[in-house]
C-alpha positions as CSV (number, residue, x, y, z in Angstrom):
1,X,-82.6,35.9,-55.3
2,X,-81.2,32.6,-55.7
3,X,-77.5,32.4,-55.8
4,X,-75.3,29.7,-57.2
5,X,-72.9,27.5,-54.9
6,X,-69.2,27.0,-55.8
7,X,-68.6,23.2,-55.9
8,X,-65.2,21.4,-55.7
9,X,-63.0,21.3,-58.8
10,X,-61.6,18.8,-60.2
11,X,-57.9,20.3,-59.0
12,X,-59.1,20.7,-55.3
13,X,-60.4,16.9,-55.6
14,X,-56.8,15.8,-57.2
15,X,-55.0,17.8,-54.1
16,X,-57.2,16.0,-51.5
17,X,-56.5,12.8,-53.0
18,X,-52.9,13.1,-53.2
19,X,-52.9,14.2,-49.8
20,X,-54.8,11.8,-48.5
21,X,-52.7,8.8,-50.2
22,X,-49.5,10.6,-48.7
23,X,-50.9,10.6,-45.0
24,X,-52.2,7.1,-45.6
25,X,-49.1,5.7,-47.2
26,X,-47.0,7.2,-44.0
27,X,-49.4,5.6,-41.6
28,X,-48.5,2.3,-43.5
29,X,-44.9,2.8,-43.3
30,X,-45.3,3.8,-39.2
31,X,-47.5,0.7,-38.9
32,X,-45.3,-1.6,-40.8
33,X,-42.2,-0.3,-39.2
34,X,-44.1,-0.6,-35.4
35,X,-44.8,-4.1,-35.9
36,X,-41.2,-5.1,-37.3
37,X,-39.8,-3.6,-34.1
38,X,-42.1,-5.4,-32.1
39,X,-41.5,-8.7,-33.9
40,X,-37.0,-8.1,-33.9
41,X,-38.0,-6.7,-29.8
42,X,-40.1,-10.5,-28.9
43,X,-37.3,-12.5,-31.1
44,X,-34.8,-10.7,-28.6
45,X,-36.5,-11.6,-25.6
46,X,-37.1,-15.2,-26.8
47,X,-33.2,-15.2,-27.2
48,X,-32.6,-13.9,-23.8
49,X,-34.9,-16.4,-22.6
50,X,-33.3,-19.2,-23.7
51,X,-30.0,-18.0,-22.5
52,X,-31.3,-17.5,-19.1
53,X,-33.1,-20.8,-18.8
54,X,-29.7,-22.6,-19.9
55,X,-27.9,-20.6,-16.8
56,X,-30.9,-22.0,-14.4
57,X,-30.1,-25.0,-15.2
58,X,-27.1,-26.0,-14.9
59,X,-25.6,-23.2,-12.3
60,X,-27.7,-24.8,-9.4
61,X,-26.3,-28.4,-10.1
62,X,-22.7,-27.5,-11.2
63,X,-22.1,-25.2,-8.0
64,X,-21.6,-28.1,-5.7
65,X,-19.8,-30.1,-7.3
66,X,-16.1,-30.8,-5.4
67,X,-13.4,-31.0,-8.3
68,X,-10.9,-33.0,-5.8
69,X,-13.8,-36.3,-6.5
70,X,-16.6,-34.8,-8.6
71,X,-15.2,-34.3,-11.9
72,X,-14.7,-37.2,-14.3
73,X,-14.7,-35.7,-17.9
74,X,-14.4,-32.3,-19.7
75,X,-14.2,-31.2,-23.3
76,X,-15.7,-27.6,-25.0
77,X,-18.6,-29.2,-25.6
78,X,-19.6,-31.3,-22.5
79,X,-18.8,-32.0,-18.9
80,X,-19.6,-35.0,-16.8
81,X,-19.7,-34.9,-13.1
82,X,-20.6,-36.2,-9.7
83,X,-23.2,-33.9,-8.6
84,X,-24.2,-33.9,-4.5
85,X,-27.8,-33.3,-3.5
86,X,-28.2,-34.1,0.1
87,X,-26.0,-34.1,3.5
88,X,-25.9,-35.6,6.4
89,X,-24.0,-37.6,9.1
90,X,-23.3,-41.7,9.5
91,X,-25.3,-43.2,12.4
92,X,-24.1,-46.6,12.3
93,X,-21.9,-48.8,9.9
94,X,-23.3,-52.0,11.3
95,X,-25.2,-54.2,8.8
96,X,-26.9,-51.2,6.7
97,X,-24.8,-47.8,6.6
98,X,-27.2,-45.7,7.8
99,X,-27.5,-42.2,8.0
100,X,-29.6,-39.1,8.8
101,X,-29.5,-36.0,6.6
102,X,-30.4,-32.1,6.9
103,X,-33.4,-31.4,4.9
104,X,-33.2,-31.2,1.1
105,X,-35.4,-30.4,-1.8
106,X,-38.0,-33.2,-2.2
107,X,-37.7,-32.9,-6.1
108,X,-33.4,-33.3,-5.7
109,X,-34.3,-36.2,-3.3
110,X,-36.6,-38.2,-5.3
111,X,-35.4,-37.7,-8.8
112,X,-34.2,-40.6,-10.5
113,X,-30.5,-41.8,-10.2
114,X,-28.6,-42.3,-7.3
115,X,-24.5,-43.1,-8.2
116,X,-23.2,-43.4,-4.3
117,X,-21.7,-41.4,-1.8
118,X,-18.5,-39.7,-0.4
119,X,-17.7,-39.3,3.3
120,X,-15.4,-36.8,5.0
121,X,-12.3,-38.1,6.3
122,X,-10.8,-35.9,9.9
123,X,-8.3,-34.6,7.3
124,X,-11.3,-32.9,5.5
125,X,-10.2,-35.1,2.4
126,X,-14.0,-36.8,0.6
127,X,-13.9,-40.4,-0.2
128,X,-16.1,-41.5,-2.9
129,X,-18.0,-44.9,-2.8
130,X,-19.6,-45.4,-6.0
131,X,-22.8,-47.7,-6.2
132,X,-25.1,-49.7,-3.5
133,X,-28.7,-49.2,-3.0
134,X,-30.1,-46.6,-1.5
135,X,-33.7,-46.8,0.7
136,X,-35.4,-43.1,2.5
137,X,-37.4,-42.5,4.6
138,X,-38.8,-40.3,6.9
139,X,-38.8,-42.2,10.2
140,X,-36.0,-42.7,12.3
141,X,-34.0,-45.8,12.8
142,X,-33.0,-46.6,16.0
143,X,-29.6,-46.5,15.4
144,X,-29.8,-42.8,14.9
145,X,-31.3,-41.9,18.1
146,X,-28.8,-44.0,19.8
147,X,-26.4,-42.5,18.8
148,X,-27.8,-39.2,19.7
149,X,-28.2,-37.6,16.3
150,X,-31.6,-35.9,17.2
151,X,-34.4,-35.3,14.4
152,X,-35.0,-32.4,13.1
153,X,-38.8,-31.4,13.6
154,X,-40.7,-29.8,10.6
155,X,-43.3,-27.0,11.7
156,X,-46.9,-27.7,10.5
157,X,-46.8,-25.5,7.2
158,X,-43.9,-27.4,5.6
159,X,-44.2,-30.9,7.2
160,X,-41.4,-32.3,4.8
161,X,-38.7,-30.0,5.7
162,X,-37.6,-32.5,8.5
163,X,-35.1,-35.0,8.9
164,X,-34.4,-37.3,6.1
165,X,-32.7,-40.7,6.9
166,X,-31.3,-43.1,4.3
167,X,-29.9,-47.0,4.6
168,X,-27.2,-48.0,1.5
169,X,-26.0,-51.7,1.4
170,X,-23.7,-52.9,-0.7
171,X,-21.5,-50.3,-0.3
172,X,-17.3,-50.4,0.9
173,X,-16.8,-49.2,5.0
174,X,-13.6,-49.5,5.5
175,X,-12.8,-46.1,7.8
176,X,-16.2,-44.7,7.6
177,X,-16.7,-43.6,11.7
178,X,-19.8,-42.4,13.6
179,X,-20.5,-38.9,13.2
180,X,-18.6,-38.6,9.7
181,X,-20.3,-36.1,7.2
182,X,-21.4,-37.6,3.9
183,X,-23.0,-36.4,0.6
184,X,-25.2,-38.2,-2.1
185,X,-24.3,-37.9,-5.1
186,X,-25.4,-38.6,-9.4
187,X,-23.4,-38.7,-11.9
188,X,-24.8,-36.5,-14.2
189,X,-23.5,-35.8,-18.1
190,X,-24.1,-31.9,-19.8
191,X,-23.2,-31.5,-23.0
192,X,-24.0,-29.6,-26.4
193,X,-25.7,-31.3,-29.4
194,X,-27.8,-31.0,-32.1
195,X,-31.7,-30.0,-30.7
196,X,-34.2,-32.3,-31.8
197,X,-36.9,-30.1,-31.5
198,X,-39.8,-29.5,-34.8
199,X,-38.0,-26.9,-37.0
200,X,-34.6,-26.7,-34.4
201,X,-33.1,-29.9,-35.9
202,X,-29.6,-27.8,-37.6
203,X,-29.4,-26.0,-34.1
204,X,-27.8,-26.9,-31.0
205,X,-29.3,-27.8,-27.7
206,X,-28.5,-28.0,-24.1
207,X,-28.9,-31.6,-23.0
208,X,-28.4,-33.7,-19.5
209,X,-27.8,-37.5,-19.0
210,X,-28.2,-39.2,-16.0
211,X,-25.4,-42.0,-16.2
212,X,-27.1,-44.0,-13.6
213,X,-28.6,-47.6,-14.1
214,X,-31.8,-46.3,-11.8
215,X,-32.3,-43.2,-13.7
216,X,-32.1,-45.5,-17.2
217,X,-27.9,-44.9,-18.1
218,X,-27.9,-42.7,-20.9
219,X,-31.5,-41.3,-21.0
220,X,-30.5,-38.1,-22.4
221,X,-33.0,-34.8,-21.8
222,X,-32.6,-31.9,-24.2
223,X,-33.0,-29.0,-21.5
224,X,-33.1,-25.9,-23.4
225,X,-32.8,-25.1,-27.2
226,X,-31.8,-23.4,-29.4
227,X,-28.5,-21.8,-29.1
228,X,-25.7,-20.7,-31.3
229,X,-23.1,-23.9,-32.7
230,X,-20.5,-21.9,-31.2
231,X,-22.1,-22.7,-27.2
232,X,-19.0,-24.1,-24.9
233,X,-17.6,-24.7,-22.1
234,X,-14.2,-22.9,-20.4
235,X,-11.9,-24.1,-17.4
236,X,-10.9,-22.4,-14.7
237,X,-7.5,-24.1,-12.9
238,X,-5.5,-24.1,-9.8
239,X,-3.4,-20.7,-10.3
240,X,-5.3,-19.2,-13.0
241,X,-7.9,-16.4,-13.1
242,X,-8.6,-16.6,-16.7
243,X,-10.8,-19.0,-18.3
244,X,-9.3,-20.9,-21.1
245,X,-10.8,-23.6,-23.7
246,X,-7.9,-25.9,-22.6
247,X,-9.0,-28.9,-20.2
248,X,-6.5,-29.4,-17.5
249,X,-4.0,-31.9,-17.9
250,X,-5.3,-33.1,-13.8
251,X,-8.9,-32.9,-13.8
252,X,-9.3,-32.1,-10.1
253,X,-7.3,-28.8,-11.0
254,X,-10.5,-27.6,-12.1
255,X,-11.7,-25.1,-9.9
256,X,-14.6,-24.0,-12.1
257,X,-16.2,-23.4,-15.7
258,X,-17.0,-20.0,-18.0
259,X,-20.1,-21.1,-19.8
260,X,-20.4,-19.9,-23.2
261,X,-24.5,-19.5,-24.0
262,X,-25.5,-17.8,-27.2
263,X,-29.1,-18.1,-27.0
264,X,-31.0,-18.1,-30.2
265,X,-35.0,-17.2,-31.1
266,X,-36.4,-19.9,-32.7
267,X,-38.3,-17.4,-35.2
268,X,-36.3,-15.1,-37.7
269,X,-38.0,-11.6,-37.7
270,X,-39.0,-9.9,-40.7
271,X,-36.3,-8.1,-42.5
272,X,-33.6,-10.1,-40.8
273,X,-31.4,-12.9,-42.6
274,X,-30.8,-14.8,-39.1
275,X,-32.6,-15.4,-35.6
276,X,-32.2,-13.0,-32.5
277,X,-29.0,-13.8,-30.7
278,X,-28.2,-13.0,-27.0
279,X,-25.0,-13.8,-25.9
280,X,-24.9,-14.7,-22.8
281,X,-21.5,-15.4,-20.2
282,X,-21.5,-16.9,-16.7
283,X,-19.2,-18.6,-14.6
284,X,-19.8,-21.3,-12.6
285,X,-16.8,-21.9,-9.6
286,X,-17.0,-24.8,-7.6
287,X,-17.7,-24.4,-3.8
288,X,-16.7,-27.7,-2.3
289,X,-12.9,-27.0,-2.5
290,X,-10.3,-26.9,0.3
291,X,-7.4,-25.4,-2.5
């Protein structure tokens, strides 16, 4: 006997299809909703990038400088200063100052820009001597080994971490002794302003300028972008343990500087009116202070 087989109704087949929208249309909605957290979770860590990258930056140059000699001009928006970048001791004041330093980064070294020096007096007071040309080298004048300053020998797997030795001519002598410590410096300009960057031009930027003639005066280098307009600079002076957004009537009170950086994502996420923000706080004290 043949028997007849039940098929799908047309009810069944409307249920199913109802269904399956619903579980498709949630799948959308977990999809859509997955990748705008991905996107708002990338434009965070872009923003946090940028902030970090600004503290990198300008921390390792800003930590040395000595506000006694070092600081020349402050606002909330920008800071100039005389940055140091290598150490050492005078051989000989004859003719050529020369000198022999400790070993420094080769990059710090042989950037562009040298702005002078600043010896240390027996009172522990630095005197800075702005200008002069400077020559290094990695071979030692006589003048050193005379006066029994011995080199320091670099081992085989970093041959340049050894002595560096420097001449400068055309700079003022007057008290500078044998045996008195010194410091190289640049004067070096960082300041907020608009980014020129494709598509970052209404944002602000973190930007250096080397104010030396040898490092082309003014050549300006836009660092790290973007950030928040509202990125700025605080003061810390003699007496006070609060930042403020005053600059000190004395410059050389300043003992160190709260950096405002509200990094920014260059993208705006779906969904969102305005990029990713991290805001960012670090303070920068200066190390080179006897007060």
């Amino acid at each position: 006997m043949i028997r007849s087989r039940r098929g799908v109704s047309l009810v069944e087949m409307l249920i199913a299809m109802v269904v399956s929208a619903g579980v498709g249309l949630a799948m959308m909605a977990l999809l859509t909703g997955s990748t705008r957290f991905e996107e708002r979770a990338e434009a965070q860590r872009a923003a946090r990038l940028v902030s970090r990258a600004g503290i990198s930056v300008i921390t390792s140059e800003l930590r040395m400088v000595d506000p006694s000699w070092g600081v020349e001009a402050e606002t909330t928006t920008s800071i100039t200063v005389k940055t140091p970048y290598a150490l050492g001791i005078v051989c000989d004041t004859t003719g050529l100052m020369t000198m022999m330093f400790l070993p420094v980064d080769s990059l710090a070294l042989n950037a562009a820009g040298f702005s002078g020096m600043a010896w240390r007096a027996t009172s522990g007071t630095y005197h800075p001597i702005s200008g002069g040309t400077l020559t290094t080298t990695f071979t030692a004048p006589s003048a050193c080994p005379s006066a029994n300053f011995p080199a320091i020998t670099a081992p085989t797997s970093i041959p340049n971490q050894k002595s560096v030795y420097a001449t400068i001519s055309g700079t003022v002598r007057d008290g500078i002794a044998k045996g008195a410590v010194v410091v190289l410096y640049r004067r070096t300009k960082f300041y907020f302003a608009s980014s020129t960057q494709t598509g970052l031009t209404s944002r602000t930027a973190l930007w250096r300028s080397h104010l030396d003639a040898s490092a082309g005066a003014g050549d300006a280098t836009e660092l790290v972008a973007p950030f928040n307009s509202t990125a700025a600079f605080q003061f810390y002076s003699v007496g006070s343990a609060t930042p403020s957004s005053t600059v000190p009537a004395t410059l050389s009170d300043t003992r160190g500087l709260l950096i405002y950086l509200p990094g920014q994502s260059e993208n705006t996420a779906r969904t969102r009116s305005t990029p990713e923000e991290s805001d960012l706080t670090t303070s920068v004290y200066f190390f080179n202070s006897s007060s």
